[in-house]
Backbone bond lengths (Angstrom), bond angles and torsions (degrees), N, CA, C in turn:
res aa  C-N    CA-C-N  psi(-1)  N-CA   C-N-CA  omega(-1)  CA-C   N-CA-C  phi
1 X - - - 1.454 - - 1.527 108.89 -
2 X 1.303 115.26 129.11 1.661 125.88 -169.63 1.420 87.60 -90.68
3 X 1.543 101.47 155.40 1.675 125.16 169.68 0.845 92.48 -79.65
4 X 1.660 116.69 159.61 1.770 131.04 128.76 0.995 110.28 -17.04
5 X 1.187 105.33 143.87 2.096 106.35 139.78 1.620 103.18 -80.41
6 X 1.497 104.81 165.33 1.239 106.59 -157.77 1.784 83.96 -94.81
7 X 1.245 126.77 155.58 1.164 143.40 170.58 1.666 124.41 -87.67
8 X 1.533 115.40 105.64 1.496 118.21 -173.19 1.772 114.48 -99.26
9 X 1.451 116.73 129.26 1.515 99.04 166.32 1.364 118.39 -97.58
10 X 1.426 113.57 155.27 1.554 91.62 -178.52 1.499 93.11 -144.47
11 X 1.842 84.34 130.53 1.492 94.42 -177.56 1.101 120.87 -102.66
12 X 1.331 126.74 110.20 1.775 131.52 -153.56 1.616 107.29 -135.85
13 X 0.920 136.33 142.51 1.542 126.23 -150.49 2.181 88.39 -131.30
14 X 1.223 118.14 8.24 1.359 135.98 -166.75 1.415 96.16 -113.44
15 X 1.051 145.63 127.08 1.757 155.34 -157.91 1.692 88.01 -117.58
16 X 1.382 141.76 -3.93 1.222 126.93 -153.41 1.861 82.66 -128.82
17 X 1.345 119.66 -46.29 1.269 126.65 -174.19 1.600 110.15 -78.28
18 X 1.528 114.08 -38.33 1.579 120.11 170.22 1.839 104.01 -45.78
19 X 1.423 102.48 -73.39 1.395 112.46 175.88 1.322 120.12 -6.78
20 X 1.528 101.72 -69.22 1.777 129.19 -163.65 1.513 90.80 -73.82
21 X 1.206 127.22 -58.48 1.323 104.26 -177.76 1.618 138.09 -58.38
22 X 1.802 92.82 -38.11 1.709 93.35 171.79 1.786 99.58 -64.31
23 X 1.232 108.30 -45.59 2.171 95.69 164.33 1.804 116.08 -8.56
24 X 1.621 101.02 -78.19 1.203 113.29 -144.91 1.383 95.15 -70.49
25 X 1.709 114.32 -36.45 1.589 115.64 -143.12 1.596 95.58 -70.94
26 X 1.968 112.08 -18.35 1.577 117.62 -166.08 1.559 96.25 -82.84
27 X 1.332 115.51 -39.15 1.543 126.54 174.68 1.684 99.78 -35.18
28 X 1.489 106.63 -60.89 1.307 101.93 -173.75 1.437 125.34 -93.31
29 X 1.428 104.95 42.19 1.541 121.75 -178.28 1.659 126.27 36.98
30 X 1.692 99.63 23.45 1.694 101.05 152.39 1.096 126.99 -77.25
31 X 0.851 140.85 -165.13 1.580 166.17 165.81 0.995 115.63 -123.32
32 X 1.307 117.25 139.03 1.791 135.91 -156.81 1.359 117.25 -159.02
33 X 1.580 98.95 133.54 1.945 96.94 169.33 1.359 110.09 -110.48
34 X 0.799 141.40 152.69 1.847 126.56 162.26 1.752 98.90 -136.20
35 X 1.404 79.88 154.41 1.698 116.28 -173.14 1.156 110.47 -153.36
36 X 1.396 111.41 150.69 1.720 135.79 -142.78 1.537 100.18 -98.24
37 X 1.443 127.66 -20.45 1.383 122.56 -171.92 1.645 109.04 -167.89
38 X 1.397 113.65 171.42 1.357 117.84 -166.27 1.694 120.17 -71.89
39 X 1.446 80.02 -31.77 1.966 75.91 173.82 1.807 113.51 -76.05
40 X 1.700 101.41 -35.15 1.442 102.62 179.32 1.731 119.24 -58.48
41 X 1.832 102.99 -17.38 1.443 92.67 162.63 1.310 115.04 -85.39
42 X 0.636 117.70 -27.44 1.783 141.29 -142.29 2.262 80.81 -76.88
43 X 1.039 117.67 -45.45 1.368 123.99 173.17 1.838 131.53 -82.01
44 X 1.763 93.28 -15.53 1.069 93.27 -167.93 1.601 100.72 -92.32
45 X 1.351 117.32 -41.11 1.903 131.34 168.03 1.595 105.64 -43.95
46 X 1.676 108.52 -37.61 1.694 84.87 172.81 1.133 118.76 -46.34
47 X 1.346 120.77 -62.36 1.451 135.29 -163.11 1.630 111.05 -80.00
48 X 1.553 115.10 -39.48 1.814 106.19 174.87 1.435 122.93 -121.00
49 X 1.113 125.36 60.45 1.791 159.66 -162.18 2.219 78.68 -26.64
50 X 1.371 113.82 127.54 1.148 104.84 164.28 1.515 120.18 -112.17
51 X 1.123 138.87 -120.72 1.467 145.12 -175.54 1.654 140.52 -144.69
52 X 1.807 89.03 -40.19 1.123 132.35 152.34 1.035 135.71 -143.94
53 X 1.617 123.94 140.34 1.701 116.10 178.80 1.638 109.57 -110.04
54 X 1.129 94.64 149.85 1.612 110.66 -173.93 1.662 120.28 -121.64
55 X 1.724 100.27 70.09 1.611 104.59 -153.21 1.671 110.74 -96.71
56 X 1.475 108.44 146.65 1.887 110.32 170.90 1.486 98.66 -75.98
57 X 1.051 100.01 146.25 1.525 109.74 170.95 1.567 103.82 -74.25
58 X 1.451 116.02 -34.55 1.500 101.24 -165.13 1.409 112.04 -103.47
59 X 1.599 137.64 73.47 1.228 130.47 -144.73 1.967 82.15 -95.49
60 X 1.367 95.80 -173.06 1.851 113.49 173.06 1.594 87.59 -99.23
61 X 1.136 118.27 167.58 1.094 147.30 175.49 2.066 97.74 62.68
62 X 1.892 83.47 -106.19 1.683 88.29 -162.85 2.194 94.45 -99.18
63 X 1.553 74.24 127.83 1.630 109.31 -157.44 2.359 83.82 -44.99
64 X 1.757 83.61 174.21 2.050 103.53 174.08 1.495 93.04 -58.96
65 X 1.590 127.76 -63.76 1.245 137.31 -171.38 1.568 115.24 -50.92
66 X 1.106 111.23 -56.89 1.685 115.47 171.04 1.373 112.31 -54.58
67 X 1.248 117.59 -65.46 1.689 105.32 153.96 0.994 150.73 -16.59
68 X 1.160 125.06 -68.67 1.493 146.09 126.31 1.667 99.19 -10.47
69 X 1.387 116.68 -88.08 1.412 94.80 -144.96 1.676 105.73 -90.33
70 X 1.438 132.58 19.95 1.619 132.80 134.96 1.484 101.54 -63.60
71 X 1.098 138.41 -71.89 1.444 153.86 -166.70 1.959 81.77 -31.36
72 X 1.282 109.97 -62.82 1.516 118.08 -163.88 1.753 109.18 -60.50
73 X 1.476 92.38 -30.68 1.542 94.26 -179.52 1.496 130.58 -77.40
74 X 1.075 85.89 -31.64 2.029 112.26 173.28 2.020 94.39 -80.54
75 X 0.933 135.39 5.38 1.627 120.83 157.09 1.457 95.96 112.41
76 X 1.524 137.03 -9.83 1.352 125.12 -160.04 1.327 107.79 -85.33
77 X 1.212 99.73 117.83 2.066 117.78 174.94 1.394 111.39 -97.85
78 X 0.892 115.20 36.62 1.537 114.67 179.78 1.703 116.51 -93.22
79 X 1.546 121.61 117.90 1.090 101.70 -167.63 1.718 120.42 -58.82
80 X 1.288 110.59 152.68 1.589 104.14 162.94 1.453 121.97 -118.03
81 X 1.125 98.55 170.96 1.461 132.20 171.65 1.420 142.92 -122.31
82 X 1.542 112.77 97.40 1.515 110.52 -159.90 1.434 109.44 -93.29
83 X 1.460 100.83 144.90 2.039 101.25 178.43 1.370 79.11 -122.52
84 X 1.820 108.69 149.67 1.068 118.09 154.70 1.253 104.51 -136.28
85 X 1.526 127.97 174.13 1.295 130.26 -170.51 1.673 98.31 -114.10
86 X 1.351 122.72 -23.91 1.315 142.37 161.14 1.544 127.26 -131.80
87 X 1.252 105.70 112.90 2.112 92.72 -159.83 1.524 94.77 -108.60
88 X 1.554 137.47 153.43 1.321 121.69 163.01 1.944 104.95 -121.33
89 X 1.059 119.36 -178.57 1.601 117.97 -179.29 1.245 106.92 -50.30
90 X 1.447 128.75 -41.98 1.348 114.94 -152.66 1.176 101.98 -107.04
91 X 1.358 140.62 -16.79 1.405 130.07 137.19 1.409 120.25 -36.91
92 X 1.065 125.57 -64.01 1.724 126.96 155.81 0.884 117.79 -18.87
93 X 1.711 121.82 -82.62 1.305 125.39 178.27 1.666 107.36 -35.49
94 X 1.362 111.40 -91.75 1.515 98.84 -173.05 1.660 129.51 -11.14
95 X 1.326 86.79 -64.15 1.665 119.34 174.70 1.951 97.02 -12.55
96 X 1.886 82.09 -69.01 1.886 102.21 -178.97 1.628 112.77 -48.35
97 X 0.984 119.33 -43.22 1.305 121.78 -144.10 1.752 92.71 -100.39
98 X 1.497 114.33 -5.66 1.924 107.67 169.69 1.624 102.97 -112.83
99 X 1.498 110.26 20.96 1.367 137.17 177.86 1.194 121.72 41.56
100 X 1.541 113.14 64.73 1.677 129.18 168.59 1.342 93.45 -58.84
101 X 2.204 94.77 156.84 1.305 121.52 -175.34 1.657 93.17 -81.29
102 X 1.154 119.75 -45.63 1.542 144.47 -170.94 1.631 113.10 -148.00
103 X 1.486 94.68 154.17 1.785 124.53 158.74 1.572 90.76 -117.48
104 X 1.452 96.71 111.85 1.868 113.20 149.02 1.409 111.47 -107.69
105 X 1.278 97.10 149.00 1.376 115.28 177.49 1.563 113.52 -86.27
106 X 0.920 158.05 136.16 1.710 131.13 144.74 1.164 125.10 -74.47
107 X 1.220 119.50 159.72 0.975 109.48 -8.80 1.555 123.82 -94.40
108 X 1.428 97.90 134.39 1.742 97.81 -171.90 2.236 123.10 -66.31
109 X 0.873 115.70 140.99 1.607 101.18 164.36 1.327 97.84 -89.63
110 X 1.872 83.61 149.49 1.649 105.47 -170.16 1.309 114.07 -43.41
111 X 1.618 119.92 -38.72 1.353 137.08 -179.69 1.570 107.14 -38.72
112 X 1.111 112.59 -50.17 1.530 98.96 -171.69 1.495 107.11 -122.54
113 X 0.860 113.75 51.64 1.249 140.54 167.97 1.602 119.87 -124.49
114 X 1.077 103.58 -34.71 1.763 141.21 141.31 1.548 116.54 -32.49
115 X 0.966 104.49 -58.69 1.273 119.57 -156.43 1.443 124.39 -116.30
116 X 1.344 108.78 -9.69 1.808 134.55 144.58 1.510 103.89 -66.27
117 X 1.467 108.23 -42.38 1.655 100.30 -169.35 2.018 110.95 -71.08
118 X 1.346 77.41 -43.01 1.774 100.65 161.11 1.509 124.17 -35.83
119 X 1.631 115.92 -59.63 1.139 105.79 143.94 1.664 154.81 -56.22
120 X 1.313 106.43 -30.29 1.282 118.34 -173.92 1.422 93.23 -92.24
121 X 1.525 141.45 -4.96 1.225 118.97 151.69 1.502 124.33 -85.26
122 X 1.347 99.91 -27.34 1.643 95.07 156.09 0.983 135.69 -47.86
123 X 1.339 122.43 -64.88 1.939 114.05 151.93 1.333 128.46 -20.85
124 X 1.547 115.55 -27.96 1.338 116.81 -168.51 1.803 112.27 -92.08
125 X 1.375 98.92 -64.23 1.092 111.11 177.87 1.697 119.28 -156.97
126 X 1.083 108.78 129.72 2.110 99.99 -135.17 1.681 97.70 -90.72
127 X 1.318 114.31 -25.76 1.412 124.86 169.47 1.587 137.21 -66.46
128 X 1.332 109.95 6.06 1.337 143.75 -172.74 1.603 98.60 -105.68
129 X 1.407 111.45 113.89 1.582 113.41 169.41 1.553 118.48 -110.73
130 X 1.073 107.49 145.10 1.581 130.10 176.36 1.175 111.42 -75.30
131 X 1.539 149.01 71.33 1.367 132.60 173.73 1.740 109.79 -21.98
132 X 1.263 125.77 136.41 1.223 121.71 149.04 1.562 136.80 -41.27
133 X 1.184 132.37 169.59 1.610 112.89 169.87 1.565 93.44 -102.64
134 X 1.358 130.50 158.21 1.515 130.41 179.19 1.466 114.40 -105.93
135 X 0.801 126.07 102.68 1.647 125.36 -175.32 1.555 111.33 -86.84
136 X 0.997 128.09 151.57 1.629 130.37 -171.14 1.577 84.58 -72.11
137 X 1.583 146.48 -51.03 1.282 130.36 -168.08 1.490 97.10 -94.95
138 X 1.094 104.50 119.95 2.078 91.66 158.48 0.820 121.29 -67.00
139 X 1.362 131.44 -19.90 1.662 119.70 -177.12 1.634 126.19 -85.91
140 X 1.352 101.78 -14.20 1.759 130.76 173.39 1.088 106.99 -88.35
141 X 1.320 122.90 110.42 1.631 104.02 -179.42 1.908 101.70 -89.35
142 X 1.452 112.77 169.90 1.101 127.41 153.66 1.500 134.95 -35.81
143 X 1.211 120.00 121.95 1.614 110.09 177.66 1.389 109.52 -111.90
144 X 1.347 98.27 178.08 1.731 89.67 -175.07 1.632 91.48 -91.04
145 X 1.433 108.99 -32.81 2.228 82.78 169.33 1.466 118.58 -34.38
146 X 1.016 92.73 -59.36 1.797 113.56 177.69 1.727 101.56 -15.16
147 X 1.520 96.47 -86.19 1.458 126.48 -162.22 2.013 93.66 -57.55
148 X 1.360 97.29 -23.58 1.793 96.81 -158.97 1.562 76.08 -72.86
149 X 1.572 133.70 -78.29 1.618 156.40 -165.68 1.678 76.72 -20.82
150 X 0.939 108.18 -85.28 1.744 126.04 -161.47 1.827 118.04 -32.94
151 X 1.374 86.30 -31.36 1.766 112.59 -178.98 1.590 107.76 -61.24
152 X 1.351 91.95 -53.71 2.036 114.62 -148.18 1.648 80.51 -81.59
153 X 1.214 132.35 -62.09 1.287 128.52 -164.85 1.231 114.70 -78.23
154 X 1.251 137.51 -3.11 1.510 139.18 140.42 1.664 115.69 -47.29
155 X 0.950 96.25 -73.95 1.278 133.63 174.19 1.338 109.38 -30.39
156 X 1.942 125.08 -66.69 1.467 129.90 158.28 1.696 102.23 -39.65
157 X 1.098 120.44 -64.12 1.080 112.61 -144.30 1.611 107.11 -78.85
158 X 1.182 117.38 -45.12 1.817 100.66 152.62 1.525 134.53 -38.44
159 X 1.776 96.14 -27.83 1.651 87.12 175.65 1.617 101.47 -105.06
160 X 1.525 124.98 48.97 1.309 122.81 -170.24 1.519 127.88 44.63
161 X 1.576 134.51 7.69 0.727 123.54 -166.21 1.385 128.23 100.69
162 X 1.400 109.46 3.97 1.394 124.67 -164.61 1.867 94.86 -83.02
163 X 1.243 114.49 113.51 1.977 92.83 171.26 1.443 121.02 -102.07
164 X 1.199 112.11 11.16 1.532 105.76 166.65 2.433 92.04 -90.45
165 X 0.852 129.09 -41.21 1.366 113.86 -174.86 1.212 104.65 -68.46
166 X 1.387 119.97 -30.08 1.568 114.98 -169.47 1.680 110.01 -98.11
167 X 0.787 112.63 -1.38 2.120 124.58 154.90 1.220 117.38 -84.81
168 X 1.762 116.83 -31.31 1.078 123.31 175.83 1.380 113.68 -70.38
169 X 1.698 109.85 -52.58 1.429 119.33 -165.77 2.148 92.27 -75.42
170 X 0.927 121.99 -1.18 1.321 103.48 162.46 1.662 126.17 -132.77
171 X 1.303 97.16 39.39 1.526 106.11 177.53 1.337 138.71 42.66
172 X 1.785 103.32 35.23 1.250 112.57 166.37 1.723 128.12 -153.39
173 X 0.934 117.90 130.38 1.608 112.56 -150.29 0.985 105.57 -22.91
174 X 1.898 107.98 -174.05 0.926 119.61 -163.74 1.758 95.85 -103.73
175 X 1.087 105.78 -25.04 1.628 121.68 175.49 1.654 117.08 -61.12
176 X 1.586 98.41 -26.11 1.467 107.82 -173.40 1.859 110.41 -82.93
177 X 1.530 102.66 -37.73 1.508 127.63 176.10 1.590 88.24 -71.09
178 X 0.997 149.75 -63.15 1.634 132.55 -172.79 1.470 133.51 -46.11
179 X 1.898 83.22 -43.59 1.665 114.40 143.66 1.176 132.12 -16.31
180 X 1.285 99.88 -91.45 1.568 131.25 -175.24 2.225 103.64 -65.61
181 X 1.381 102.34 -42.85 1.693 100.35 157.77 1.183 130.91 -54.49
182 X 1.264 123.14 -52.98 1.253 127.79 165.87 1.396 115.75 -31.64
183 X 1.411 107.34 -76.35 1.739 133.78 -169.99 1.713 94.07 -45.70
184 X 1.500 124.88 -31.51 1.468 121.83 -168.76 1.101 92.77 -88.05
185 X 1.728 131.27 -53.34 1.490 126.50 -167.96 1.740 96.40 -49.23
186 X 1.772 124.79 -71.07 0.998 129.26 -166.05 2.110 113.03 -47.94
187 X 1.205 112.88 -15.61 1.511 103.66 -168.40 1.476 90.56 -113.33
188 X 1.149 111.90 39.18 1.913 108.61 177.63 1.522 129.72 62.73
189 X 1.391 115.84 4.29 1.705 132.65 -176.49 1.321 106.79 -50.42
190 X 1.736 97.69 -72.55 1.565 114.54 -168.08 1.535 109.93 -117.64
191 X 1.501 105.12 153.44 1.333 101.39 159.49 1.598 133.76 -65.16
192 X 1.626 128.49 163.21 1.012 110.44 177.95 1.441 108.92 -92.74
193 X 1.307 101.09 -174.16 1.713 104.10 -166.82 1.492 103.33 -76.94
């Protein structure tokens, strides 16, 4: 009889970065909820108790850290995991002291992002494995550009190419998707139009 996978929430206040992560976390055959801000977790754990949390440090309203330590106050032992897009010492510190698995920076490669999760399932239950992610090089690990590139151009190409549906269907302009095309046309990804 196989275990669960252990169940991660991840609180990401980014609709483009939430995405990519519930991506990878399914890549690695967990289970995942995500929510946009600290109270929306803070409501959603009443009702679906998870395992691990996978929080931004910089949410809107009530901050990764404030989160965290209500989450801590209401009984939740679940290890975490903080991403920030900018981290400073004393965010850290705290971080330590409501006993994160990790401080990542973004953007993180999957690799150790991997391997933070790796830990915080160890705490849980140590017999539970994480498939790896497989990268065409083994020695390069995965980034979340990577997984992000891989996202957006799925995504076009289910909606034929359309980029107002496919900015839409991933919650970020259409200016930002021209963006993010460009930067792929220019680094050899995609062709140009």
């Amino acid at each position: 009889m196989s275990c669960p996978a252990p169940s991660v929430l991840i609180i990401e206040d980014e609709p483009r970065l939430r995405d990519l992560l519930t991506e990878a976390l399914r890549q690695w055959d967990l289970n995942s909820t995500a929510v946009r801000s600290g109270e929306e977790a803070v409501r959603s754990i009443d009702q679906h108790p998870v395992d691990i949390l996978l929080i931004d440090l910089n949410l809107p309203g009530m901050g990764g850290i404030q989160t965290l330590r209500e989450l801590r106050q209401r009984g939740i032992e679940a290890p975490a995991i903080i991403l920030t897009g900018f981290g400073n010492l004393k965010s850290a510190q705290q971080a330590i002291e409501l006993g994160v698995v990790a401080f990542l920076t973004k953007p993180t490669p999957l690799g150790e992002l991997e391997q933070a999760l790796d830990r915080a399932r160890k705490q849980l239950k140590p017999h539970l494995p994480i498939p790896p992610v497989q990268s065409s090089d083994e020695s390069k690990p995965i980034k979340l550009q990577e997984l992000e590139r891989h996202h957006i151009l799925s995504i076009l190409h289910k909606n034929k190419g359309n980029r107002t549906l496919t900015a839409k269907e991933l919650g970020i302009s259409r200016r930002t998707l021209q963006y993010r095309l460009a930067e792929y046309q220019a680094q050899g990804w995609v062709e140009g139009d």
